[in-house]
DSSP file (Angstrom, degrees, kcal/mol; ACC not computed):
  #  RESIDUE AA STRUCTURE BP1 BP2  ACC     N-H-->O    O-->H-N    N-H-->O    O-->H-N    TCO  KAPPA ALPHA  PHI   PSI    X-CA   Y-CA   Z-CA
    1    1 A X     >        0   0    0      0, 0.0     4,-1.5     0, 0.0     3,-0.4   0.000 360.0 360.0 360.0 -39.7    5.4   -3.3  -19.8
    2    2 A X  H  >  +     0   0    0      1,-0.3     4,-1.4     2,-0.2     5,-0.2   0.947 360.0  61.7 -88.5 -33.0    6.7   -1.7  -16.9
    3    3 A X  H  > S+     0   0    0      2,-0.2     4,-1.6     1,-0.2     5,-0.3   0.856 102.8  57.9 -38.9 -25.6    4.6    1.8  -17.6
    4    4 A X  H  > S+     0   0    0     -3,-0.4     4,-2.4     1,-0.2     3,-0.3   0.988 105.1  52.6 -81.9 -44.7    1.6   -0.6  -17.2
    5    5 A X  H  X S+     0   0    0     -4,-1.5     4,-1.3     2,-0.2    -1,-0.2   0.702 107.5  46.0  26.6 -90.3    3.2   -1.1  -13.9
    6    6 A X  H  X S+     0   0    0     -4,-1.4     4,-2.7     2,-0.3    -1,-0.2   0.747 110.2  53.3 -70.7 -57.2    3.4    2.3  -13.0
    7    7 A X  H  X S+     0   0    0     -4,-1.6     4,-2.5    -3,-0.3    -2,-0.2   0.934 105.7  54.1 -76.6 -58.2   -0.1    3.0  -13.9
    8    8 A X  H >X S+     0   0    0     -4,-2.4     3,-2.1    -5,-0.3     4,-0.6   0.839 109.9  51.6 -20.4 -97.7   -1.3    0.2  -11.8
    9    9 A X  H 3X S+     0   0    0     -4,-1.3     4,-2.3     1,-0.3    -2,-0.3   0.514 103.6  50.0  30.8 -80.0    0.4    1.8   -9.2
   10   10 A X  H 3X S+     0   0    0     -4,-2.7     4,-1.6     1,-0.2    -1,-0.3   0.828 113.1  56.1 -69.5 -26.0   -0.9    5.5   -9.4
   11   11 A X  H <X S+     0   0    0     -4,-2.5     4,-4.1    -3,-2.1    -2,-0.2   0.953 104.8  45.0 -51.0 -69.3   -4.3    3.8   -9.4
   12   12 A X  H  X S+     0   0    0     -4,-0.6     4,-2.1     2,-0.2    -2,-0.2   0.888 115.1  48.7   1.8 -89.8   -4.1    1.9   -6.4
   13   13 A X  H  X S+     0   0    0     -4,-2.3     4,-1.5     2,-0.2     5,-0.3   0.808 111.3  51.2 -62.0 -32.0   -2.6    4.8   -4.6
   14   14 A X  H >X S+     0   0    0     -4,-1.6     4,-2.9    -5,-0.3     3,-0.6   0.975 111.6  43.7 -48.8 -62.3   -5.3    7.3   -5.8
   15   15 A X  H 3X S+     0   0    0     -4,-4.1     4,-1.3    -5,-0.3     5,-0.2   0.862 108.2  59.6 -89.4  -2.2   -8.0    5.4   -5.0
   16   16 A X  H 3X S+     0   0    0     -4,-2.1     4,-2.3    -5,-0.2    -1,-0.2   0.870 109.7  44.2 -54.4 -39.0   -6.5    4.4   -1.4
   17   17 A X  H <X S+     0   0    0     -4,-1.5     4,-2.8    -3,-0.6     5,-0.3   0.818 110.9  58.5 -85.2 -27.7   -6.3    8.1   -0.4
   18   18 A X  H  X S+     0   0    0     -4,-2.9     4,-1.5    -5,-0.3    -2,-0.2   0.916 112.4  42.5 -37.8 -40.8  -10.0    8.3   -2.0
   19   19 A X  H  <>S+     0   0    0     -4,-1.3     5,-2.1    -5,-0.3     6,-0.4   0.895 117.7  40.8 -86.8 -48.2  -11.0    5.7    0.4
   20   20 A X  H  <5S+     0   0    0     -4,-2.3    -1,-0.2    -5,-0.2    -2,-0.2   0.773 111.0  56.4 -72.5 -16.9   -9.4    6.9    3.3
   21   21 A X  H  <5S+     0   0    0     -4,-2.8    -2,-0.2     1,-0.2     2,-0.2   0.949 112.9  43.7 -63.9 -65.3  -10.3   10.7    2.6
   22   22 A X  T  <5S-     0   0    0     -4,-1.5    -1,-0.2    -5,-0.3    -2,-0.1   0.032 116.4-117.3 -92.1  18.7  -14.3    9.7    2.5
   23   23 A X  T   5S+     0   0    0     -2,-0.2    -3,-0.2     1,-0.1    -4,-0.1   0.664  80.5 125.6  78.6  12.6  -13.7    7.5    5.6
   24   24 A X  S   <S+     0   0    0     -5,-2.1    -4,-0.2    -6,-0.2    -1,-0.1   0.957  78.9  32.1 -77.3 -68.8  -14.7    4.1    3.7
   25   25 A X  S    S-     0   0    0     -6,-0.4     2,-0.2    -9,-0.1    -2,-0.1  -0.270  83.4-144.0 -99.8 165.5  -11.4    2.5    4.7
   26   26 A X    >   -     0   0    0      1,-0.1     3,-0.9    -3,-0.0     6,-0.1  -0.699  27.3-109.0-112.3-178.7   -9.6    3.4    8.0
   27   27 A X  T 3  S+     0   0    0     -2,-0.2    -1,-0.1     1,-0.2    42,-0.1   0.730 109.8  57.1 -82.3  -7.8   -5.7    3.6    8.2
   28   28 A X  T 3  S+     0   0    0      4,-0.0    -1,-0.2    45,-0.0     2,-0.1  -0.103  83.0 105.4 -92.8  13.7   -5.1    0.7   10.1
   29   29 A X    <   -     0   0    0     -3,-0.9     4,-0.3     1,-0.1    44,-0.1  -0.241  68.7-130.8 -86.7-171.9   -6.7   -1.7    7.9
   30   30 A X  S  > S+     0   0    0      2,-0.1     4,-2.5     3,-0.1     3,-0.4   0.800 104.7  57.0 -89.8 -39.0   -5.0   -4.2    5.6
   31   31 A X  H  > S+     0   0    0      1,-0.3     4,-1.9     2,-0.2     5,-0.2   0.828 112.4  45.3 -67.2 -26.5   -7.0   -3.6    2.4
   32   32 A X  H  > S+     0   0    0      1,-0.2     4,-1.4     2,-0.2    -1,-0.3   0.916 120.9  41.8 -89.4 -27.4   -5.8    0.2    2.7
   33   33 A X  H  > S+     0   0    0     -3,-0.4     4,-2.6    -4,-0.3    -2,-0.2   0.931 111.6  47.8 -17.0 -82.5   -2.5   -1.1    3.5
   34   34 A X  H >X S+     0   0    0     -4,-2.5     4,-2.4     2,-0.2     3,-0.8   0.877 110.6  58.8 -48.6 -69.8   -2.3   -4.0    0.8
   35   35 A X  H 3X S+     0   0    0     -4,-1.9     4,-3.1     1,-0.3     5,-0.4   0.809 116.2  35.5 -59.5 -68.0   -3.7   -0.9   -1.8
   36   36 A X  H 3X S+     0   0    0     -4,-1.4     4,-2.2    -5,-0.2     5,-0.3   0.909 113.9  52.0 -62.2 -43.0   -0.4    1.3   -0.8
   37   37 A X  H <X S+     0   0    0     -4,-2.6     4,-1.8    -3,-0.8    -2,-0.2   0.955 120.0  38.1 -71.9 -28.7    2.3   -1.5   -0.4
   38   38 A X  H  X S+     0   0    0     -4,-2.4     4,-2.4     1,-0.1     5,-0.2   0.983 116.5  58.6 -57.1 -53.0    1.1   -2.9   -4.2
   39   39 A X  H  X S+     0   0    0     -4,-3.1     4,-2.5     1,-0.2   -30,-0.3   0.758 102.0  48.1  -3.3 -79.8    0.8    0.6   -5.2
   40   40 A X  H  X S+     0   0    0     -4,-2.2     4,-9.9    -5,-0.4    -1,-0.2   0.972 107.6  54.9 -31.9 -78.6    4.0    1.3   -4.4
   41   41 A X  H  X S+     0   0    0     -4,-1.8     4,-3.2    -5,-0.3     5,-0.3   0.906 103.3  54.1 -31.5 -51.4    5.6   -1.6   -6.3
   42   42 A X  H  X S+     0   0    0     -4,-2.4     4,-2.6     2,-0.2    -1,-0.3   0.988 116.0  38.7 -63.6 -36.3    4.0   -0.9   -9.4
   43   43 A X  H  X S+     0   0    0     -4,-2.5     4,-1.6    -5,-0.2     5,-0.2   0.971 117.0  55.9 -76.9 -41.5    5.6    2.9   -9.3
   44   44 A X  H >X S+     0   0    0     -4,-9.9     4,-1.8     2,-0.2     3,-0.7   0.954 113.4  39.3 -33.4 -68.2    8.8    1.3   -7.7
   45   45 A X  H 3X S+     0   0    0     -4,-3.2     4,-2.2     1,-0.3    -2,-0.2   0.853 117.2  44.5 -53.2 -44.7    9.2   -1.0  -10.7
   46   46 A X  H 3< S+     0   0    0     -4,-2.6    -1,-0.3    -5,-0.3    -2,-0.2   0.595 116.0  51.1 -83.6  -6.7    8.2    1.3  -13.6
   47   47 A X  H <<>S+     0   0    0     -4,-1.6     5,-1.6    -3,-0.7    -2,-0.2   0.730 111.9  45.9 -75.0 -48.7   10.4    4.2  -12.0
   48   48 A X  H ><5S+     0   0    0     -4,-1.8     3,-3.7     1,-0.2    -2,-0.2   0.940 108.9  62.7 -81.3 -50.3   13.5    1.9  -11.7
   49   49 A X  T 3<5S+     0   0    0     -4,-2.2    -1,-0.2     1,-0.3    -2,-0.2   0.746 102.5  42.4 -43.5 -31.5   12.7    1.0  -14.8
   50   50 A X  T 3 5S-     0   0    0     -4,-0.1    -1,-0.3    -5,-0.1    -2,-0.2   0.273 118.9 -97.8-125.5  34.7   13.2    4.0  -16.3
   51   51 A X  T < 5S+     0   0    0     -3,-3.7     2,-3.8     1,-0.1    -3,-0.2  -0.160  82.4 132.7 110.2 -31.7   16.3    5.1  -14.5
   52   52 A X    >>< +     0   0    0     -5,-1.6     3,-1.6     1,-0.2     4,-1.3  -0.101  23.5 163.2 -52.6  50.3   14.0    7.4  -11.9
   53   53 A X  H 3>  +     0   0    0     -2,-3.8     4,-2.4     1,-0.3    -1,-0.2   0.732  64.5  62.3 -70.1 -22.4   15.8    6.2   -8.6
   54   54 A X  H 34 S+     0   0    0      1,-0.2     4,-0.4     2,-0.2    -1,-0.3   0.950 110.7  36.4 -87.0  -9.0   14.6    8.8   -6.4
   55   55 A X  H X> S+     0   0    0     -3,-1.6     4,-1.6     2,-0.2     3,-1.2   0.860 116.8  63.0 -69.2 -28.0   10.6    7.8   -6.9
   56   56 A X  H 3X S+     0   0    0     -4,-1.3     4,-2.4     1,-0.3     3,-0.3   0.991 111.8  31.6 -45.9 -64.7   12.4    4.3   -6.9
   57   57 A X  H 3X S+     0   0    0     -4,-2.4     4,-0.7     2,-0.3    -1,-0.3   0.535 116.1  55.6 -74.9  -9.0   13.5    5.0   -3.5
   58   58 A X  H <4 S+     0   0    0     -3,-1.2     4,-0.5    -4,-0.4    -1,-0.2   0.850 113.6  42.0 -96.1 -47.9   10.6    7.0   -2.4
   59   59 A X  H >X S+     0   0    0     -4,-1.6     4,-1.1    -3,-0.3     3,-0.6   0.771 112.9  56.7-100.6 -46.3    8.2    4.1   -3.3
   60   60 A X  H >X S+     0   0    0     -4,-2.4     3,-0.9     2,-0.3     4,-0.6   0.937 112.6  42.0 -58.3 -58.5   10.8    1.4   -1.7
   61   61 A X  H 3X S+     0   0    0     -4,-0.7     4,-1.6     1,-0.3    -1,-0.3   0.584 105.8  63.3 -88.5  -4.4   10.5    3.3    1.4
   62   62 A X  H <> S+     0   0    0     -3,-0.6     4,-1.3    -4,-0.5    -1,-0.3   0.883 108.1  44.3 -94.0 -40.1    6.6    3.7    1.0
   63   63 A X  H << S+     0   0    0     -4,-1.1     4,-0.4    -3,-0.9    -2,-0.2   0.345 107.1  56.9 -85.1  -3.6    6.1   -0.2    1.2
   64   64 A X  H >X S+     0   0    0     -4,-0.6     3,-3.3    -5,-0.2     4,-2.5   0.872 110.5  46.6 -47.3 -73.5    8.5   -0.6    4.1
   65   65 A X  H >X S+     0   0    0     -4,-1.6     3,-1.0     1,-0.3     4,-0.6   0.844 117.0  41.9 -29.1 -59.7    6.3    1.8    5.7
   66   66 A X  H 3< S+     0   0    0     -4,-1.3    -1,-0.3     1,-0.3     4,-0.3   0.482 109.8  60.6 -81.7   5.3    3.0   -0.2    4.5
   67   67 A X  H <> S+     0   0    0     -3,-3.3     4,-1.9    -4,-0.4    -1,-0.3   0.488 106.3  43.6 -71.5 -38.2    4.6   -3.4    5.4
   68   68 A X  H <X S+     0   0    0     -4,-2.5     4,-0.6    -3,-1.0    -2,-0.2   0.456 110.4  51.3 -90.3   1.5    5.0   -2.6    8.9
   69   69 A X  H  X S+     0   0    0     -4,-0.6     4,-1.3    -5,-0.3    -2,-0.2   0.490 112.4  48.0-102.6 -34.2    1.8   -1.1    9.5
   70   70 A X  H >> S+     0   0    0     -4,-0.3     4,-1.5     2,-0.2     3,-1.0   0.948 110.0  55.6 -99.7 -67.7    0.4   -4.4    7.8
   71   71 A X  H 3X S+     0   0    0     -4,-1.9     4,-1.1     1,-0.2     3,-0.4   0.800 112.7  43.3 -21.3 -54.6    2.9   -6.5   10.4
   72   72 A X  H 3X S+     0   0    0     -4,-0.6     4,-0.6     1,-0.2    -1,-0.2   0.806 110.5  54.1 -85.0 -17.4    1.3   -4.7   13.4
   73   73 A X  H << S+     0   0    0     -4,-1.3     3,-0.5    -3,-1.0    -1,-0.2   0.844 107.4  46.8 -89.8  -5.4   -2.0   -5.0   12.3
   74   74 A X  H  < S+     0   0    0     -4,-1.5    -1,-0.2    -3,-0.4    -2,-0.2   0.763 112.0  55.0 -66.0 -25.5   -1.9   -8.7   11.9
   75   75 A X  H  < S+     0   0    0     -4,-1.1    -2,-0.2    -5,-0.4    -1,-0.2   0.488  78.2 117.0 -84.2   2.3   -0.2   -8.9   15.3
   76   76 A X  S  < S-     0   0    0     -4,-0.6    -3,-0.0    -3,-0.5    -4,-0.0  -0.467  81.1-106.7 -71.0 157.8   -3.1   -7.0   17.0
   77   77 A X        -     0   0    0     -2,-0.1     2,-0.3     1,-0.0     0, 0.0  -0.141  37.0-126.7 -56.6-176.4   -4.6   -9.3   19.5
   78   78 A X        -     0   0    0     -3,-0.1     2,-0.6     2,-0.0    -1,-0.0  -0.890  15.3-123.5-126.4 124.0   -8.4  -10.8   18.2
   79   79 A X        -     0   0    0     -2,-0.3     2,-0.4     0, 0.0    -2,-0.0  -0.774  29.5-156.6 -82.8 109.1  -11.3  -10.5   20.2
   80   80 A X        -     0   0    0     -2,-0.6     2,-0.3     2,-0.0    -2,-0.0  -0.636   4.7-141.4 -79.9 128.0  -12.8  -13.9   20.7
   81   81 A X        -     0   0    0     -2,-0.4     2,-0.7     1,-0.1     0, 0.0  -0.662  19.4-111.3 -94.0 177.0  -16.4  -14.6   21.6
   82   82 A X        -     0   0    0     -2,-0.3    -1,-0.1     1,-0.1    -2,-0.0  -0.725  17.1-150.9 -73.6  96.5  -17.8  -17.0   23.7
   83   83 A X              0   0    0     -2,-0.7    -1,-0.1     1,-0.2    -2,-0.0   0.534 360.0 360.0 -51.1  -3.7  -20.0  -19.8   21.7
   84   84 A X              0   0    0      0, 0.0    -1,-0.2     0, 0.0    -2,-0.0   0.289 360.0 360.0 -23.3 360.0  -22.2  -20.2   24.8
């Protein structure tokens, strides 16, 4: 179960650097975000699972990362326009 995980996981992060390499997604979005903090998880979980703590810990620290990058871009301000 947790190899399905894993595999999840390397998917995700593959095609996130796909996206960001060929400019579709930028790095400060959420979806490219979201793609790396699940990512992560899946590899976290199937890693730990199978004893691998330091991708465990690499992948922990790899959704901090995308977890605060997702904090500040919900906290950038929003440009409202004027319904006039």
């Amino acid at each position: 179960m947790f190899d399905s995980f894993g595999w999840l996981g390397v998917g995700l992060l593959f095609s996130a650097y796909a996206l960001i390499s060929t400019k579709v997604l930028t790095p400060d979005s959420a979806s490219y975000q979201s793609m790396n903090l699940i990512g992560a998880l899946g590899i976290a979980l199937s890693a730990g699972a199978d004893g691998s703590y330091p991708a465990t810990i690499l992948n922990v620290l790899w959704m901090l990362i995308a977890c605060g990058s997702l904090f500040m871009t919900w906290q950038k301000p929003t440009l409202h326009q004027d319904s006039r």
